[in-house]
N, C-alpha and C positions, 0 to 999 in steps of 0.2 A: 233795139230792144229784141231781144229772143226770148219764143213763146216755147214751151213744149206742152203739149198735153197726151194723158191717157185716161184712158177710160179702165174701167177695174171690177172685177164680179160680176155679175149677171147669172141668169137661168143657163146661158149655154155658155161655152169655151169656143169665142170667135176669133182666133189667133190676129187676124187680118184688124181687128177694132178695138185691142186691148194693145197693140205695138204703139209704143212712144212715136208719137208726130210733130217733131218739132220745125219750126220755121221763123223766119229773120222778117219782122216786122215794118225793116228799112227797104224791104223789095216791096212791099206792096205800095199802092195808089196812095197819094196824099191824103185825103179821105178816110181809107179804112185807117191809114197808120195814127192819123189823128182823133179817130175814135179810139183806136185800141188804148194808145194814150192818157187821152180822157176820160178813160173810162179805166183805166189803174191808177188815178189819181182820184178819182169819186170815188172808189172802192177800199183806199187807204190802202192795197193787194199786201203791201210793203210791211204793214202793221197788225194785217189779220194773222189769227194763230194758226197754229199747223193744222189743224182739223176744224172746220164747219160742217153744224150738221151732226147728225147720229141716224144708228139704227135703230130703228122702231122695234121696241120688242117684240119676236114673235116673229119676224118678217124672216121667211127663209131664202129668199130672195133680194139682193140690194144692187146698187150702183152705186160706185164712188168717182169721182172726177178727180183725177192730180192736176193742176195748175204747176207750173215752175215758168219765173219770168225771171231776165236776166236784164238787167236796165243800170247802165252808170255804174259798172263795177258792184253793183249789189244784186246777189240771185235770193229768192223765195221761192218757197214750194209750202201750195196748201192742199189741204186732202178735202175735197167739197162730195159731204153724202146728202143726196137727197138735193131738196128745193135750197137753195139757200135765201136764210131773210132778208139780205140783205140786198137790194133792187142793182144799186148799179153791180156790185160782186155777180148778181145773177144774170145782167145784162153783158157783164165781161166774159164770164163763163158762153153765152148765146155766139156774141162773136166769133171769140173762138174758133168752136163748132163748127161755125158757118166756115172757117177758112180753114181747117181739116177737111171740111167736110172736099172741098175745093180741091186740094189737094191729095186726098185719095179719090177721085176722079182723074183728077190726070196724070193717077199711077203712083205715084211717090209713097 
């Protein structure tokens, strides 16, 4: 399974935290991959629509998350603004993160 994510908008222009981070979900620990897994499967990822979420009127300031997962010859890509309602979608989103986050630590 290949993840990519970016991050999108903000107050400032941080080149370094809006560049595409993608990574191969088959390198990591049994553990994480089997969450991540689990966790695009409670999410339906595969069936949610291109966009969750909106802006709030008025808001001159926003964040969007792109997701793009590539799993068994079928890729999706969703535009996630804001909280999303949906717990595990929002729990998949958190992993993520955490394994970006990982990863722009040790430079990539």
């Amino acid at each position: 399974m290949k993840i990519c994510y970016q991050r999108d908008g903000g107050l400032a222009l941080m080149p370094g935290l809006q560049r595409p981070m993608e990574f191969d979900a088959d390198g990591l620990d049994d553990h994480r991959r089997q969450e991540l897994s689990r966790l695009v499967t409670q999410s339906c990822f595969f069936e949610q629509p291109a966009q969750v979420g909106h802006v709030t009127p008025g808001t001159a300031d926003h964040i969007s998350e792109i997701l793009t997962i590539e799993m068994a010859g079928t890729r999706h890509q969703v535009r996630i603004v804001g909280t999303p309602g949906d717990e595990a979608l929002s729990a998949l989103l958190r992993v993520v993160r955490d394994e970006v986050a990982v990863l722009r630590r040790q430079g990539r």
